[in-house]
N, C-alpha and C positions, 0 to 999 in steps of 0.2 A: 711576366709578373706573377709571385705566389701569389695565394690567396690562405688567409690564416681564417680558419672558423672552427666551433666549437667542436669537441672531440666527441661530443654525445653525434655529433649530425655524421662521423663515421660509423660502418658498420663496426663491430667487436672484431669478429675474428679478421678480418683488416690488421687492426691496430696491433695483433697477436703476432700475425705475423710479422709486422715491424718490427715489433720488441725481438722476438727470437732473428729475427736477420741481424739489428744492431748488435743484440745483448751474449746471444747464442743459447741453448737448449738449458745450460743450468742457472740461466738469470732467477729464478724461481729460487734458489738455496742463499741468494744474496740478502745479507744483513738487513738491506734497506727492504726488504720482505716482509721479514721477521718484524720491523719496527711497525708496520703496519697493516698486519694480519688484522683480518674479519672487516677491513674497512673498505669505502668504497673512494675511489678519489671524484674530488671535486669538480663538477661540471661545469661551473662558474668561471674556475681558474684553470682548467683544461684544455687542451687545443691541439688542430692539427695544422700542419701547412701542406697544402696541394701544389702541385706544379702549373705551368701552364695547358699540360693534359689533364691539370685534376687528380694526377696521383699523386697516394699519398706518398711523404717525403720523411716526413716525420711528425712527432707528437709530442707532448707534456703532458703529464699527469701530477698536482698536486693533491694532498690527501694528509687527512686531520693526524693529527697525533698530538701529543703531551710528552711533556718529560715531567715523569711521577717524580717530586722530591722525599727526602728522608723521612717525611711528616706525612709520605702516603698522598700526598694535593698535589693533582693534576696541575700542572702549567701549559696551556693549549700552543700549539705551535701550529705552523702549515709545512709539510714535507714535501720540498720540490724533487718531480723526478718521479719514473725515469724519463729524462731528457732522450728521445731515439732520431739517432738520423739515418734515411737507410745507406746502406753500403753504398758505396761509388757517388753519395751525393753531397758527401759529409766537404765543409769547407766551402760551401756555395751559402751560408748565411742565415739557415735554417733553422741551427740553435738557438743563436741569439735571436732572431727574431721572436721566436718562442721564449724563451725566457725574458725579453723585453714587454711581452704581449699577456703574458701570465702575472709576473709582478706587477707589471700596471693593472691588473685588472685586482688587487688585493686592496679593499677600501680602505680609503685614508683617512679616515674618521676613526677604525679601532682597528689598527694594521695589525694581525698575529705575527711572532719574530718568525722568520723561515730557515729551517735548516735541512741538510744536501750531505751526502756524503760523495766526494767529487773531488778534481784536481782544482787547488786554491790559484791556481796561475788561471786558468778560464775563469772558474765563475768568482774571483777577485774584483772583477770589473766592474758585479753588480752589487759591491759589499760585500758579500760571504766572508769571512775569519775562523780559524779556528781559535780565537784568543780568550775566546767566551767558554769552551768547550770539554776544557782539560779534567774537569773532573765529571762531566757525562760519562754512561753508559750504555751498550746497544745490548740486542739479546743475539748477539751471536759476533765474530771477528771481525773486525773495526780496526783502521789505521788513525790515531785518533789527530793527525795532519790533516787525515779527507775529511773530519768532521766540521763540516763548515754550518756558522750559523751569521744568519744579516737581521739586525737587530735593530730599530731607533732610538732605540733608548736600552742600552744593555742590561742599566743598573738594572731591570723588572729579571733578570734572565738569573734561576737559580745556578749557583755555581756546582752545585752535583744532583744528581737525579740520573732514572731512567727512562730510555726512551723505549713509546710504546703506541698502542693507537690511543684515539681521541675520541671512545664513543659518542660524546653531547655535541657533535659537531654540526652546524647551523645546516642546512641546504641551501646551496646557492643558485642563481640562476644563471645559463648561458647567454654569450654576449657572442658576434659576429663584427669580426676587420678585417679587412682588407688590406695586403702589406706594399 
């Protein structure tokens, strides 16, 4: 049985090395970088899954941003990802659990819309579309198919702006489940 608990309760360089085994050594150059430079992701909505040795298997990292509209006004978003599974473990259920564990942990009292840049056939499942997205932009190369966003109400979502970090982003508290 995994066990899913907050990705603060791993160490860092842990979690580094996840990333660079899933991502590989130029994950750092990627778009989704660039959207959310100087920012820290979310401890609240972060997580790891352990094995039944405890190791780790993968993690989630959500993290504030905005898509700045034409009038300069932040529109706060939450950016899911990166989604990591390690090699050789990928397809045992680990993503989704994660991405099941992290959206429910997004209140439902004032949901932020969340958006991923990712293949729409996986995170489809959880709502993501690119339908809302066509006239975004990132600060570096984008397929604007991977630009997925899951929204409750779309009408709030401006239809062009920039994505960026979200400096006023609230701090949230970590939560512990067992999968």
């Amino acid at each position: 049985m995994a066990t899913i608990v907050p990705l603060s309760a791993i160490e860092p360089p842990l979690v580094e090395e996840l990333l660079d085994a899933a991502f590989g050594d130029g994950r750092h150059a990627r778009t989704a970088y660039r959207i959310r430079t100087g920012m820290d992701w979310l401890p609240a909505l972060s997580f790891a899954a352990l094995d039944d040795d405890d190791y780790l298997v993968a993690s989630i990292q959500l993290w504030p941003v905005a898509l700045t509209d034409a009038d300069g006004r932040p529109h706060p978003l939450l950016m899911v990802g990166p989604v990591a599974v390690a090699p050789g473990r990928q397809g045992e259920g680990y993503g989704k659990a994660l991405m099941a564990t992290s959206l429910g942990a997004i209140s439902g009292k004032a949901p932020l819309p969340q958006v991923l840049i990712g293949d729409l056939d996986y995170y489809g499942r959880w709502g993501f579309s690119a339908e809302h997205t066509g006239g975004w932009r990132c600060p570096g190369p984008w397929d604007r198919e991977r630009l997925l966003v899951r929204c409750e109400n779309p009408a709030v979502l401006p239809r062009e702006g920039m994505l960026g970090p979200w400096s006023e982003a609230p701090i949230l508290a970590p939560q512990t489940r067992a999968l």
